[in-house]
N, C-alpha and C positions, 0 to 999 in steps of 0.2 A: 715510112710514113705511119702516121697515127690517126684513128679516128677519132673524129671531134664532132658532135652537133651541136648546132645552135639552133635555141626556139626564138624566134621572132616576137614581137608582142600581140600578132595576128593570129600567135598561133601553128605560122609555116615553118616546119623544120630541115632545116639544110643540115645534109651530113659531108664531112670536107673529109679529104685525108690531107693532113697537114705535115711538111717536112720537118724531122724531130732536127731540134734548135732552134729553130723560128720562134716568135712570140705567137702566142693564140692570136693576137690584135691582127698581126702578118696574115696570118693565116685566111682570117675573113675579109682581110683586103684584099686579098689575092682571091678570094671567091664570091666575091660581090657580096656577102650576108650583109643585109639591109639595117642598121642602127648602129653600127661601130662607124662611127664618124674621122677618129683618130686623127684628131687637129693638128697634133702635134707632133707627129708623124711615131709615136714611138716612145718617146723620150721622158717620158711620167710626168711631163710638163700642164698636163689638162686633162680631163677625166670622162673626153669621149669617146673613148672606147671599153665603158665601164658594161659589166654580166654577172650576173648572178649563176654562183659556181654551184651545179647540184651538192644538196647538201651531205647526203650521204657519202662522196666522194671532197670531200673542201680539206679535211685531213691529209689527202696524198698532196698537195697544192703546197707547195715553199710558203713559211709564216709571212707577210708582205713586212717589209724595213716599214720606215718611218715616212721616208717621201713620199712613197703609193700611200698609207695611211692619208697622211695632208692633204694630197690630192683628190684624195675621196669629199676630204671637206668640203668640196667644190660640186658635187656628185649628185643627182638628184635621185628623191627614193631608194637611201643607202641601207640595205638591210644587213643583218649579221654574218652573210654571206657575199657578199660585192667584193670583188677585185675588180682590178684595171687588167683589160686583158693584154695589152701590151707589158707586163710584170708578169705575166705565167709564160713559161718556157714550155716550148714541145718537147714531152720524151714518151718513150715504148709505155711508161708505169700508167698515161694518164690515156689510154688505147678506152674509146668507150664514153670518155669525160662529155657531159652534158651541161651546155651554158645558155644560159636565159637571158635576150637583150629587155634593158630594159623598156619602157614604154616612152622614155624622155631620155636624151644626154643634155649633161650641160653646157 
């Protein structure tokens, strides 16, 4: 298991230990965290389960392909740091990683 928190746009931070393989997106489903919507269950199809990845840690995070790019097009309040959290993978390196829901999904 791996730590992961997420801040909420209120503010409240949930800290989860997530099963490494899982998607982060998985992970907040599975623990109720309030603004991953994740319409599309997963599948990079839609960009509600879009977090702002701390930035001083966005380096250990896999570069996003092209489709997660796209799908951000879709994204609201996309900053230089937005992934879709269903495109980050749990593993042991990202132990600590802190993600910020946005204030809106699209």
């Amino acid at each position: 298991m791996t730590a992961i928190s997420f801040i909420t746009p209120d503010g409240t931070r949930y800290d989860i230990d997530a099963a490494d393989g899982a998607s982060v997106m998985q992970a907040a489903i599975r623990n109720d965290v309030p603004g991953i919507d994740a319409d599309c269950g997963g599948a990079c199809a839609c960009a509600t389960c879009h977090v702002y990845v701390d930035e001083a840690r966005l380096a250990e995070i896999p570069p996003m392909e092209a489709m997660e790019e796209d799908m951000l097009d879709f994204a609201l309040d996309v900053r230089p740091n937005s992934r879709l959290s269903c495109q980050i993978r749990v593993k042991p390196d990202l132990d600590g990683l802190t993600l910020t829901v946005p204030a809106r999904q699209a």
